[in-house]
N, C-alpha and C positions, 0 to 999 in steps of 0.2 A: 447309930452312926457316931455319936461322940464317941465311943468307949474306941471305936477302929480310931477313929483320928487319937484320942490322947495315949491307948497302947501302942500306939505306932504300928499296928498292923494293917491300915492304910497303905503302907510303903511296902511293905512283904508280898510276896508272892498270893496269885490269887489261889494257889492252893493251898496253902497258909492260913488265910483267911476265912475259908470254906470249913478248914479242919475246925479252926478257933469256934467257927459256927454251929458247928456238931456236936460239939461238947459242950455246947450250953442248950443241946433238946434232951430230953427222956425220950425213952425207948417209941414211946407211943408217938412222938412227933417226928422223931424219927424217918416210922413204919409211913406216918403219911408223907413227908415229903421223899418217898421213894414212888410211893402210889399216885402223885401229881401230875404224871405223866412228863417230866419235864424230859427233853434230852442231853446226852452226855454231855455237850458242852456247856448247857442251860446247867448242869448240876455241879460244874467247875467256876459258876460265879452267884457269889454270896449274894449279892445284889438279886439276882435274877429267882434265886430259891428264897430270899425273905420275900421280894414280890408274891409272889406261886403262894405261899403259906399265906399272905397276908388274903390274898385274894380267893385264897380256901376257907380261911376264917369268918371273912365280910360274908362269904354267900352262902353262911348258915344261920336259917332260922329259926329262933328259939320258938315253938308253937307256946310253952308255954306263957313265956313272954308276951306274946301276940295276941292270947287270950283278955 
């Protein structure tokens, strides 16, 4: 969230914002937040697909870890 407020991409469009956001995954994270199920307008705000990822992340558990 800093980096939107001090690039000023806060203020830009939110397709702007979305783009800026893609280009900081690798292919692979990508691939899943297409697979998130989100929809077309859930995938037009940055907010709403860092959510989606964040909340795809939390609800994996490492077995090994848990051992």
């Amino acid at each position: 969230m800093a980096y939107r407020s001090l690039s000023g991409l806060a203020s830009e469009p939110a397709a702007k914002q979305v783009q800026a956001l893609q280009l900081c995954f690798s292919r692979e994270t990508l691939n899943i937040v297409e697979n998130l199920g989100l929809t077309n307008a859930q995938k037009k705000d940055q907010a709403q697909i860092t959510a989606a990822l964040k909340a795809h992340v939390d609800g994996q558990i490492n077995e090994t870890v848990e051992r």
